[in-house]
C-alpha positions in Angstrom: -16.2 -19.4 -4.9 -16.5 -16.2 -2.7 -18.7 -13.0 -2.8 -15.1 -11.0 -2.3 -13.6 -9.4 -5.1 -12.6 -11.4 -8.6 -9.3 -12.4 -8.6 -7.7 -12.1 -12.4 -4.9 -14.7 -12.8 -2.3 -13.4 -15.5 0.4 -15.7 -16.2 1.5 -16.5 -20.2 3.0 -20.4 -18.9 -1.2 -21.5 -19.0 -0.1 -24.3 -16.4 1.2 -22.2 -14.0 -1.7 -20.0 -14.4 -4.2 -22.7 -13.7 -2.7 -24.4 -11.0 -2.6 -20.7 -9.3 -6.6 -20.6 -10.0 -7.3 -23.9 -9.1 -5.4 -23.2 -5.8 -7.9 -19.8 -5.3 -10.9 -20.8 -7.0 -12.1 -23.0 -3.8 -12.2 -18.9 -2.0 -12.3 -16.7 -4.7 -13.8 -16.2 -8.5 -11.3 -16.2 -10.7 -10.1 -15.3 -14.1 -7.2 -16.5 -16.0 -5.2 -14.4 -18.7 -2.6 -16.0 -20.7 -1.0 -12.8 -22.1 -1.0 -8.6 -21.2 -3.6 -8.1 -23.4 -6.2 -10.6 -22.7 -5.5 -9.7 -19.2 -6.3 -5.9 -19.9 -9.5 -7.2 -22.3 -10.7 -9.1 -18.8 -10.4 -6.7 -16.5 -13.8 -4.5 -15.0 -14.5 -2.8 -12.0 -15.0 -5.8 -10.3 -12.0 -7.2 -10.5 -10.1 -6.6 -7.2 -7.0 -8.7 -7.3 -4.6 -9.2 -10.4 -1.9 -11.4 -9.7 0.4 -10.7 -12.8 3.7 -12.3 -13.9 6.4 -9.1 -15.5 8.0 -11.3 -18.3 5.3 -12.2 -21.0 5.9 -11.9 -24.8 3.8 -8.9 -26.3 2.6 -7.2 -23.8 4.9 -7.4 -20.4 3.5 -7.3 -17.2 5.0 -4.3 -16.4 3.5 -2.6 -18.9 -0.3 -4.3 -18.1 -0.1 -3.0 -14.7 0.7 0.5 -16.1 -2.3 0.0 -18.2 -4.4 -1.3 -15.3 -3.4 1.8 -13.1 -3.5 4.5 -16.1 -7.1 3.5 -16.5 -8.0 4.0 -12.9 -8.5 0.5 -12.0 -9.3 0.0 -7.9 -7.8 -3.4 -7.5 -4.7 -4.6 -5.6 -2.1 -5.8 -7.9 0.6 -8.6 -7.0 3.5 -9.2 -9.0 4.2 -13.4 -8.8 7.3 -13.5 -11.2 10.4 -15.0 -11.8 12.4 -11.5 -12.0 13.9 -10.9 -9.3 13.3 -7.1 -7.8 15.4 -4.8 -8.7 15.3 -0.4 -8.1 13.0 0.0 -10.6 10.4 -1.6 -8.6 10.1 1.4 -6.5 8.3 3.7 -9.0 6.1 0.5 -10.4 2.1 0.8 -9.2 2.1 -2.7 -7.7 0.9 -3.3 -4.1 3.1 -6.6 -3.3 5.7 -8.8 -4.8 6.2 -12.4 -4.9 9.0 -14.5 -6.7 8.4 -17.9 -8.7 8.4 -20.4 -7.1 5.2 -19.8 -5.0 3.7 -22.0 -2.9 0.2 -22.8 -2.4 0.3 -21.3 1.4 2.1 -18.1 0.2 -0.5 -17.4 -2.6 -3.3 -18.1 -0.7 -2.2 -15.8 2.6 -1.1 -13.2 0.2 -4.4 -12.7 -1.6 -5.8 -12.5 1.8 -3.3 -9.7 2.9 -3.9 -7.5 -0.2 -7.9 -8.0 -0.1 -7.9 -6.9 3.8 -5.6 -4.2 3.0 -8.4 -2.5 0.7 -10.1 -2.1 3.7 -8.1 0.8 5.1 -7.5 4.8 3.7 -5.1 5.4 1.1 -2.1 6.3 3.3 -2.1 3.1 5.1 -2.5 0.8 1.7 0.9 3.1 0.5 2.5 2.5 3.7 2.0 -1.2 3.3 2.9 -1.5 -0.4 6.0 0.7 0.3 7.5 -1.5 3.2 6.7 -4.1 1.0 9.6 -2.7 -1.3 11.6 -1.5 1.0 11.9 -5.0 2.5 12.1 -6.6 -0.9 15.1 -4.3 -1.9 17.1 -5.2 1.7 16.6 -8.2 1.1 18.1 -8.4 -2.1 20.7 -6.0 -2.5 23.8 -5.4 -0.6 23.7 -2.4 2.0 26.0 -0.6 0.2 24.0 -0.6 -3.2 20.6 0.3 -1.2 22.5 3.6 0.3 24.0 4.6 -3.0 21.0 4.4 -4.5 19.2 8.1 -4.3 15.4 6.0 -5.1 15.7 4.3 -2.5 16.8 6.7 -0.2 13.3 8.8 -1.6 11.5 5.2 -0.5 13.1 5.1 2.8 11.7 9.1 3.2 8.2 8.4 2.2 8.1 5.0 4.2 9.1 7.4 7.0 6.5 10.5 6.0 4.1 8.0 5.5 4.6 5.8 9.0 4.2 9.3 10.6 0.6 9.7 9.4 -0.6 5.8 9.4 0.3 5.8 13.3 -2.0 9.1 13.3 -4.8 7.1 11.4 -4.3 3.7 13.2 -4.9 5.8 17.2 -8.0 5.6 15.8 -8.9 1.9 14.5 -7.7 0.3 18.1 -11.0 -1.7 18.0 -9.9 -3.4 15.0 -7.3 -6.2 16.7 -6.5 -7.8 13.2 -5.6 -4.7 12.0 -3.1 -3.5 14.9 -1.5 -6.2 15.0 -0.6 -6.8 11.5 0.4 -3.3 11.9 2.6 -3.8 14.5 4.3 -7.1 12.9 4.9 -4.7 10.0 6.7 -2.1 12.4 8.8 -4.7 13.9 10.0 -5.8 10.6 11.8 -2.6 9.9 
């Protein structure tokens, strides 16, 4: 158990969702949902991480994190799922995407990641949530799909616009090595 942020667990296959809280709960409190709206009964301000599955019965995941957004929510979301990413990813509120199967490691590093991320402005946390989908998308679909595709091309502008600014705002936060280097990794990945 941590004094960081709550992280809420929403997954409708109950196993999967308790093994992924009893693989956090040793650094983290956490929640577990079973279904979108028990997940949107559960969440509060101090929720800061909501790991959410897309394809549940009722309520989808899609349509929780809509919810969760729409209603002002300050948490990082991650979507752990089975659907593999597609364009309409781009326009979704999430702040990082991983698909099932996960391992313990990955989970665990990527709660991490999107809990130190909350620690920077608002530019950089888009920055980092839109390479995350720009990387997702080249890794996925064929070049010739990804420059077709006039979203993406929007993505690969802001990513740009934005990368412009964050190098403005990161000039300044040189004393923060963690920081500058993930930073840097994340440049050299593009």
């Amino acid at each position: 158990m941590s004094d960081g942020p709550e992280v809420l667990v929403v997954d409708d296959e109950a196993r999967l969702a308790d093994l992924f809280a009893a693989w956090l709960d040793t650094d983290w409190t956490v929640e577990t949902a079973y279904d979108g709206s028990e997940a949107l009964e559960m969440m509060t301000a101090s929720v800061g991480v909501v790991l959410l599955d897309r394809r549940m019965p009722g309520l989808s995941g899609d349509d929780v994190l809509a919810e969760i957004r729409d209603a002002g929510y300050d948490c990082r979301v991650v979507m752990v799922t089975a659907v593999d990413p597609d364009f309409d990813i781009i326009e979704m509120g999430f702040d990082d995407y991983l698909v099932k199967p996960v391992s313990k490691d990955e989970l665990l590093r990527m709660v991490d990641d999107v809990v130190g991320r909350s620690d920077y402005e608002t530019d950089i946390q888009e920055y980092y949530a839109l390479v995350s989908k720009k990387a997702l998308l080249e890794s996925e679909k064929a070049d010739r799909e990804l420059v077709d595709n006039e979203e993406y091309r929007t993505l690969c502008e802001r990513v740009d616009e934005l990368e412009r600014r964050v190098d403005e705002t990161v000039s300044g936060m040189t004393s923060h090595d963690d920081f500058v280097g993930a930073f840097q990794n994340l440049q050299s990945e593009n």
